[in-house]
C-alpha positions in Angstrom: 15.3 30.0 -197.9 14.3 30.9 -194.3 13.4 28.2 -191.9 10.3 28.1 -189.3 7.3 29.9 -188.7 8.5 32.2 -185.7 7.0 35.4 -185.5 9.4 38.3 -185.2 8.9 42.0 -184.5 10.1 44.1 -187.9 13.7 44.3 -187.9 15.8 47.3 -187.1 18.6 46.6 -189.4 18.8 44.5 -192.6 21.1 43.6 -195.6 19.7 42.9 -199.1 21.6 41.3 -202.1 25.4 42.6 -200.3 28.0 41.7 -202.3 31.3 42.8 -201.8 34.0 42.2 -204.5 38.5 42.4 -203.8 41.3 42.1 -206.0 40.8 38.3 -206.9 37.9 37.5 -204.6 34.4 37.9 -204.3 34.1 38.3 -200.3 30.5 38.6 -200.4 27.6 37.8 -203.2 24.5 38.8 -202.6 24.0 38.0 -199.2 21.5 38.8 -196.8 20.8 39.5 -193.0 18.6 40.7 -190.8 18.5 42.0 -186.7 15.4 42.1 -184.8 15.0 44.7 -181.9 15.5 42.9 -177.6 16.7 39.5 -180.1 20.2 37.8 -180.8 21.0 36.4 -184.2 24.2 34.4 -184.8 26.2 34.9 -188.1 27.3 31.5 -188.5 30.3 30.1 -191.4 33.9 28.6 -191.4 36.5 31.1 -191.5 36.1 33.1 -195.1 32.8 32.5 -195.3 32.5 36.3 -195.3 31.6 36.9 -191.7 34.0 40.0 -191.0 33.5 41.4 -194.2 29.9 41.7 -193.1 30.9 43.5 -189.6 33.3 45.9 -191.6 30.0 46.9 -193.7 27.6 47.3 -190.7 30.3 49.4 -189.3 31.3 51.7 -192.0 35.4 50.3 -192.7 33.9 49.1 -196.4 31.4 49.7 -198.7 29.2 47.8 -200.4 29.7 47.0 -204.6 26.0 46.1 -204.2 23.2 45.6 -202.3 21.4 48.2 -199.6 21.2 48.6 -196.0 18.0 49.3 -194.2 17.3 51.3 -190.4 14.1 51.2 -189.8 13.1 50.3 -193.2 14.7 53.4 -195.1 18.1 52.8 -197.3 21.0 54.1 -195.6 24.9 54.2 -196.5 27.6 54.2 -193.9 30.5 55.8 -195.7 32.8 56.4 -192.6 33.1 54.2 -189.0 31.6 57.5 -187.4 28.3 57.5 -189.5 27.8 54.2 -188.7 28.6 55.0 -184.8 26.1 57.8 -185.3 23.2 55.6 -186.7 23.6 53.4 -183.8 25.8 50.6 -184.8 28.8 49.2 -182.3 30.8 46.0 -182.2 32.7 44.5 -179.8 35.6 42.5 -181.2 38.1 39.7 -180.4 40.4 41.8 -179.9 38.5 44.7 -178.1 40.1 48.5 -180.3 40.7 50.3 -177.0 43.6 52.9 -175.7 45.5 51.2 -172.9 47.1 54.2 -171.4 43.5 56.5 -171.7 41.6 56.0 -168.6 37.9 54.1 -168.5 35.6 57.0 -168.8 38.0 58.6 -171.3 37.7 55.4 -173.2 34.0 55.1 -173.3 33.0 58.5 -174.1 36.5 58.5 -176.6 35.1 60.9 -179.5 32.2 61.9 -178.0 33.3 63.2 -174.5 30.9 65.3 -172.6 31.9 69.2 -173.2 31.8 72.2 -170.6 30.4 75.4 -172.0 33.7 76.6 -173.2 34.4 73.5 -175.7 36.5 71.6 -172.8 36.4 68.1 -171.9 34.3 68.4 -168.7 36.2 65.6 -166.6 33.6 65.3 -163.5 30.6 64.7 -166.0 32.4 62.4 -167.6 33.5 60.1 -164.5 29.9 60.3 -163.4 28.5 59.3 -166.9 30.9 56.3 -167.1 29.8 55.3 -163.7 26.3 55.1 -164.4 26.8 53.4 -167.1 29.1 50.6 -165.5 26.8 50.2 -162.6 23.7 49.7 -165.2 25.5 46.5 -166.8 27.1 45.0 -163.1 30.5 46.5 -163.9 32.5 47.1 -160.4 34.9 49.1 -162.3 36.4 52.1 -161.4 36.3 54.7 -164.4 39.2 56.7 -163.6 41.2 53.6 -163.8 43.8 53.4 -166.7 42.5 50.5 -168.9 46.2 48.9 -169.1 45.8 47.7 -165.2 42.4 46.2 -166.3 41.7 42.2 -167.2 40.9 41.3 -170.7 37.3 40.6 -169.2 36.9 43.6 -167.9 37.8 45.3 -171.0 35.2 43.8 -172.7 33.0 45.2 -170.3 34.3 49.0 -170.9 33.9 48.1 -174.2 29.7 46.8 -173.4 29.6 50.2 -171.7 30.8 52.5 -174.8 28.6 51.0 -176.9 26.1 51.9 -174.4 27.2 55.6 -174.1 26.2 56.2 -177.6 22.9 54.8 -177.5 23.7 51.6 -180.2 20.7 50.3 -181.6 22.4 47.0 -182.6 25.5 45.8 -180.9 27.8 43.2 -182.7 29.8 41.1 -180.9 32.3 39.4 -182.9 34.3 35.8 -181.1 33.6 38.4 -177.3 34.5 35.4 -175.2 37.5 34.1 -176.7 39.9 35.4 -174.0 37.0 34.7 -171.1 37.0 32.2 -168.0 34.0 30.4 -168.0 32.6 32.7 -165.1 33.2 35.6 -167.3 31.9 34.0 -169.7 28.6 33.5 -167.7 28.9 37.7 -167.0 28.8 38.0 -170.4 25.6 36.2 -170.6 23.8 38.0 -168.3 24.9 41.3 -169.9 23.5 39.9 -173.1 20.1 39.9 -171.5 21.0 43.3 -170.1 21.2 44.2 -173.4 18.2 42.3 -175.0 15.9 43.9 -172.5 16.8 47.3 -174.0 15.5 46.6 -176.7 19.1 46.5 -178.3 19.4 43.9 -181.8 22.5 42.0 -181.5 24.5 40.3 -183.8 26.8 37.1 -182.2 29.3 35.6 -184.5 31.3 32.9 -182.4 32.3 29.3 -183.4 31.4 27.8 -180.2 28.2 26.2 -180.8 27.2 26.2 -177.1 27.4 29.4 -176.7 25.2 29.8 -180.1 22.6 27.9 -178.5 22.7 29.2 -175.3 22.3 32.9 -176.5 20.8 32.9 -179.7 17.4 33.6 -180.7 17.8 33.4 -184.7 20.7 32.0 -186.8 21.8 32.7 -190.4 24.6 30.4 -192.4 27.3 32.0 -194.7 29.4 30.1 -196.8 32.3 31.0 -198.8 30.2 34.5 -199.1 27.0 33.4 -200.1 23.5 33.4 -198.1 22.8 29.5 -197.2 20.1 30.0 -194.7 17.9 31.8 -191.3 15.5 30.7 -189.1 15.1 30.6 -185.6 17.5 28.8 -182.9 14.6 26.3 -181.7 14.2 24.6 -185.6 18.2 23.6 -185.9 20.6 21.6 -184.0 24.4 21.5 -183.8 24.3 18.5 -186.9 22.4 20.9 -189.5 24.5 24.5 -189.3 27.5 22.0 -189.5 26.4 20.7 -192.8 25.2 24.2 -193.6 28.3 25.6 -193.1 30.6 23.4 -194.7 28.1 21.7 -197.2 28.3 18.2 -196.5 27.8 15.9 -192.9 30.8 17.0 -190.4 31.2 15.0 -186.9 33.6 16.9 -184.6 36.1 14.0 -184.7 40.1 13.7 -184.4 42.0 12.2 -186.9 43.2 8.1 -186.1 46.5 8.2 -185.0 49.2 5.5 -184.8 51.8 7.1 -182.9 55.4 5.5 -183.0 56.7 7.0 -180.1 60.6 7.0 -180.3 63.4 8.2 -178.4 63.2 11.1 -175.4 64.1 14.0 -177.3 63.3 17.2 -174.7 63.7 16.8 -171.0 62.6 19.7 -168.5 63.4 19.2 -165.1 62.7 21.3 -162.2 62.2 24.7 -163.8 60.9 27.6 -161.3 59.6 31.1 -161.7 59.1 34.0 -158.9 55.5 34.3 -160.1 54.7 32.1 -162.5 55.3 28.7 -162.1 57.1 26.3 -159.3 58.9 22.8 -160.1 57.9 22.0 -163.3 59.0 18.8 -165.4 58.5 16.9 -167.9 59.7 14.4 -171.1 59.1 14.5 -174.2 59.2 11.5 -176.9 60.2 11.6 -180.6 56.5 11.5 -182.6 54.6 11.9 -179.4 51.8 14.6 -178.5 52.2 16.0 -175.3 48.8 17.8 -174.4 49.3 20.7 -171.4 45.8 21.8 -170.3 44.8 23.9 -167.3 42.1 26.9 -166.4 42.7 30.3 -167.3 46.1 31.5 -164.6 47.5 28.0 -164.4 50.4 29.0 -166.2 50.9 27.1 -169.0 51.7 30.0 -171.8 54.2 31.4 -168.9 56.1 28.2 -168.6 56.2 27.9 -172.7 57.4 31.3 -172.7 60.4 30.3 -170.6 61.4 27.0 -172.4 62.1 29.1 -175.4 63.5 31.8 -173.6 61.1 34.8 -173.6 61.5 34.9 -170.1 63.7 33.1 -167.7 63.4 31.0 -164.9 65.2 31.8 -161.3 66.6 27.9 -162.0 65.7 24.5 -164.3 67.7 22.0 -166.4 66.2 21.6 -170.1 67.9 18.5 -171.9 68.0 17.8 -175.9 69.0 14.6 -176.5 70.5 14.1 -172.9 72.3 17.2 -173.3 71.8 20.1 -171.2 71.4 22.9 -173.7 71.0 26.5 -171.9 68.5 28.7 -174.2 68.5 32.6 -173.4 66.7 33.8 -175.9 64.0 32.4 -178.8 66.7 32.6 -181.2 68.9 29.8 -179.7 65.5 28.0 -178.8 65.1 28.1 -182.6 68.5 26.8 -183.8 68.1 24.3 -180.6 65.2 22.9 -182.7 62.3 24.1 -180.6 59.8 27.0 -181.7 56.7 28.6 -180.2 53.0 29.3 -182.2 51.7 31.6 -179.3 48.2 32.0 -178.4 48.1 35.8 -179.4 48.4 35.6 -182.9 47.9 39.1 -183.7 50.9 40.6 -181.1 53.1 37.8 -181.3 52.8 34.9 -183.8 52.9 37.1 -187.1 53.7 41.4 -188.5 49.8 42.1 -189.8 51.1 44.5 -192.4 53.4 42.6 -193.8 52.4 40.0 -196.9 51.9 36.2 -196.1 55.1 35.0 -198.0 57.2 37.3 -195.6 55.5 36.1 -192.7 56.4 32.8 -193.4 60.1 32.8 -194.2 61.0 35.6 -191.7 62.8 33.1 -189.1 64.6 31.6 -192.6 65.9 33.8 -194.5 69.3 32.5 -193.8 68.3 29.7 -195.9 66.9 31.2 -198.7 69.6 34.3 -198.9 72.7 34.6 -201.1 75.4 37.4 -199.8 73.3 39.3 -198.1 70.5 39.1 -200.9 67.0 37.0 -200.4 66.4 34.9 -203.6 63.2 35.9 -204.3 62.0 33.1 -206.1 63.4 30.3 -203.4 61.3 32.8 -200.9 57.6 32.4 -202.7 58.7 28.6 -203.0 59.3 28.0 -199.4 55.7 30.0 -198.6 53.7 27.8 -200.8 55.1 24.9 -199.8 54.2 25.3 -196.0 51.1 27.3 -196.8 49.8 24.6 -199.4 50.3 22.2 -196.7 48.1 23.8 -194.4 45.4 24.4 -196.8 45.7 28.6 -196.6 43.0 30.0 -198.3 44.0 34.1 -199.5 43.8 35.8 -203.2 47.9 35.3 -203.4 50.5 35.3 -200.8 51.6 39.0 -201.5 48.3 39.7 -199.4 48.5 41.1 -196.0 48.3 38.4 -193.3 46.3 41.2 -191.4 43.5 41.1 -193.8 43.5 37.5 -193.8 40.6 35.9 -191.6 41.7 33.9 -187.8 41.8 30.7 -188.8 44.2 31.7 -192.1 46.1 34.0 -189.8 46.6 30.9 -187.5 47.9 28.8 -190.6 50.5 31.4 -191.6 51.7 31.1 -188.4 52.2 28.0 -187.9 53.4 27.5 -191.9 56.0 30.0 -190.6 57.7 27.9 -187.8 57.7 24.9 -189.9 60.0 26.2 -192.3 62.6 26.5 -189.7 62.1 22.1 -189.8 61.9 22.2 -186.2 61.7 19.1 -183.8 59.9 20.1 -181.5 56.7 22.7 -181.6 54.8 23.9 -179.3 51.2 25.2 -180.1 50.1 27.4 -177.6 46.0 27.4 -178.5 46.3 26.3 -181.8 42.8 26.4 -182.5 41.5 29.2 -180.7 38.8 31.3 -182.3 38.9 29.2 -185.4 36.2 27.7 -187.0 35.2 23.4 -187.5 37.0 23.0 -191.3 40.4 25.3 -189.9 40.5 23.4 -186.6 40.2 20.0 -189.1 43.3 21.1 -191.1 45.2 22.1 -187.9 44.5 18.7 -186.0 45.4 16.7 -189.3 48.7 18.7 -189.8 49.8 17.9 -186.2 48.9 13.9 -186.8 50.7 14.4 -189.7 54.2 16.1 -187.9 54.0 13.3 -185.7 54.4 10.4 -188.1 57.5 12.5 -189.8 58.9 12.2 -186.4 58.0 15.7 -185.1 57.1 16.3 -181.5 54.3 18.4 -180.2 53.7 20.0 -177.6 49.8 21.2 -177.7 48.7 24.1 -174.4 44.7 24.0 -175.2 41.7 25.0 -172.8 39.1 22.9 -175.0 38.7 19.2 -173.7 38.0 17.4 -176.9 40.9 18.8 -178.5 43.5 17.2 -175.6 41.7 14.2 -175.7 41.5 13.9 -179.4 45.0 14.9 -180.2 47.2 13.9 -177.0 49.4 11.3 -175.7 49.8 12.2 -172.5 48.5 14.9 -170.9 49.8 17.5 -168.1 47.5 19.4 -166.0 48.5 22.2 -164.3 47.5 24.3 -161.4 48.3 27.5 -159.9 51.5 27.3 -161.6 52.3 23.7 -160.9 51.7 20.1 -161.9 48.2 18.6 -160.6 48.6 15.1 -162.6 50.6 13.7 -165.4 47.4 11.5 -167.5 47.4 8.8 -170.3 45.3 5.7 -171.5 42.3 5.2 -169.3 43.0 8.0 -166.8 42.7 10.2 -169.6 39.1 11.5 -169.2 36.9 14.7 -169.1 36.1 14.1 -165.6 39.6 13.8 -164.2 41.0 16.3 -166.4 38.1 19.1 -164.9 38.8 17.7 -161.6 42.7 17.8 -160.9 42.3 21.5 -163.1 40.2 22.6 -160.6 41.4 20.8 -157.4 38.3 19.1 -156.7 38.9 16.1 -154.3 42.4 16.5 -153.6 44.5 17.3 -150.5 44.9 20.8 -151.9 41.7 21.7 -152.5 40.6 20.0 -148.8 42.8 22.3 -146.9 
């Protein structure tokens, strides 16, 4: 059923009755959407509500079972990524497909590069087209740049202006700020209307319900691959798509802890980096949640990185138990007891290709391996007993983590430092670009490591979350401690404000 009255020009793109069948699952069943020329619509669901498999549809990677696509009113098929690049469709990802080492104008006009009259690449049109089109959207980039010296927001711009250089008619943009500042962020914003004003129909899939609201002009609710609902932004609050996605009455609360904080178990003292990071400290109890929060460049993920020994530091003491314990290297940070969920899932947390079970008992195959030989059957028991425990939704766990959706992907992950039965875990953005019921299951798991006697160590950029989940918290600044926060000091307002500086010696001079 759609909700309210608002009038809407005819849409340029629409799906009727889609339904999308896998090995096991239905993905889709029968769903419907539909985009509206110079207007936004968000897709809106938990993680596996069918989302993606919608993008990969409208973009050509799968085909429907059932169902029809309509341009313009007249059935189409997009059997290839190309055809559906040709009819005008684009998306902007997460994780933005582009070709580090290929320069800006090569990257925008990649497959469709202006030609001389002898077949060649004609460089100098190029540069000039990419330039146009970057100054068009507010872009001071230079095209003949290599994209691999660029910042992840600007490559979300290059990737704005590609879409552009093809003439998309509707321009998806799937979790686009997940990697932004919040002045990026803003950029983004105002390209949106860049884009809107062109006429352009755009489909927004994020979790964050401000932007949703701030953007959006229509919604429509998916869950667990069905059509729930549509309508426009104005006739819904935050309360109503919550129940729509999940299907009952969800308030964005943290689960009541009781923490029994026991003995120190990790002391940092003093730890220094050229670049990164300058004097840093810090203890950490048995059963305690240490939240580390900061803006985007304070160096949190770079001062994780060098506790379990990705990098080094030029000097620092680390402690276990009041023992200095020198780690080199993520292995002897793993058999020291400590292990690292990192923020970039994809690169670093987990092998895409390989199936879920391996994923999870790669750092423990020592455990589960007899001369030489991994017991199969101890290996699938060890996977769904950390996968179970995290609630991991997938058809079996032979199935690629890679096709598995963020917030499961996130789940294997962390299932897969677990089985190492660490003390101490640190979770580096544990929730990031994951939707309400994943973030739920994350947040009760960590409550739950915590009264086994676990320690956590939680690096977020999303306030409720550290003052949901944390103990104490650590903010940092420009690569250095701003304030060390707990009980009634532990508030939005100071946390924005030693972040950003605002009030303090520092900022004054």
């Amino acid at each position: 059923m759609e909700a309210g009255n608002l009038t809407k020009p005819k849409e340029v793109l629409a799906l009727l009755g889609i339904t999308k069948v896998f090995p096991g699952v239905k993905a889709l069943d029968g769903v419907q959407l539909k985009l509206f020329p110079g207007q936004v619509t968000s897709l809106i669901g938990e993680n596996g509500a069918g989302k993606s498999t919608v993008v990969k549809i409208l973009t050509g990677i799968y085909q429907p079972d059932d169902g029809e696509i309509l341009l313009d009113g007249a059935p189409v098929s997009f059997a290839t990524a190309q055809e559906a690049a040709d009819a005008g469709v684009t998306a902007i990802h997460q994780e933005t497909v582009l070709f580090e080492e290929l320069t800006v104008a090569e990257n925008i006009f990649v497959g469709h590069a202006p030609r001389t009259r002898w077949g060649l690449i004609d460089t100098k049109k190029q540069l000039e087209l990419a330039r146009e089109i970057l100054d068009g959207i507010g872009a001071r980039i230079n095209p003949a740049m290599k994209l691999k010296d660029l910042s992840i927001a600007s490559r979300h711009l290059v990737a704005i202006a590609r879409a552009l250089s093809v003439e998309a008619r509707v321009v998806i943009m799937d979790e686009p700020t997940a990697a932004l500042s919040q002045s990026e962020i803003e950029e983004l914003y105002a390209l949106v209307e860049t884009l809107k004003a062109r006429g352009k129909a755009i489909l927004f899939i994020s979790h964050k319900f401000d932007e949703i609201f701030r953007i959006s002009d229509h919604f429509t609710v998916f869950r667990d691959g069905q059509y729930i609902a549509s309508g426009p932004m104005e006739d819904t609050n935050e309360a109503e798509l919550v129940k729509m996605m999940v299907g009952r009455p969800v308030e964005q609360i943290f689960r009541k802890r009781t923490p029994k904080i026991g003995a120190e178990v990790l002391k940092v003292v003093g730890y220094c980096h050229p670049t990164e990071f300058d004097d840093m400290g810090f203890t950490l109890r048995e059963g305690e949640i240490l939240g580390f929060y900061g803006l985007i460049g304070a160096g949190r993920s770079e001062f994780m990185q060098s506790l379990i020994g990705i990098t080094r530091p030029s000097k620092g003491v680390t402690r276990i138990d009041g023992k200095i314990k020198v780690i080199r290297s993520p292995a002897e940070a793993i058999n020291a007891g400590i292990v690292y969920v990192p923020e970039d899932r994809g690169k670093q947390g987990a092998i895409l290709e390989m199936p879920i079970f391996q994923n999870v008992t790669l750092p423990s195959l020592g455990r589960i391996s007899a001369k030489g030989f991994v017991r199969l059957a101890e290996e699938f028991a060890m996977a769904r007993e950390y996968t179970e425990r995290l609630d991991l939704r997938a058809a079996s766990l032979e199935t690629p983590v890679g096709s598995l959706s963020g917030g499961n992907q996130q789940k294997v992950v962390i299932a897969k430092w677990l089985a190492t039965t660490p003390r101490v875990i640190i979770l580096d953005e544990p929730t990031k670009g994951i939707d309400i019921g994943s973030k739920a299951a994350v947040h009760d798991f960590m409550a739950e490591l915590t009264e086994l006697g676990m320690s956590v160590i939680m690096v977020s950029s999303e306030i409720p979350e550290v003052l949901g989940m944390s103990d104490r918290v650590i903010v940092m600044r420009e690569g250095r401690i701003a304030a060390e926060l707990d009980g009634d000091d532990l508030t939005p307002e100071n946390l924005v404000r030693h972040a950003a500086g605002i009030g303090t010696k520092e900022a004054a001079a």
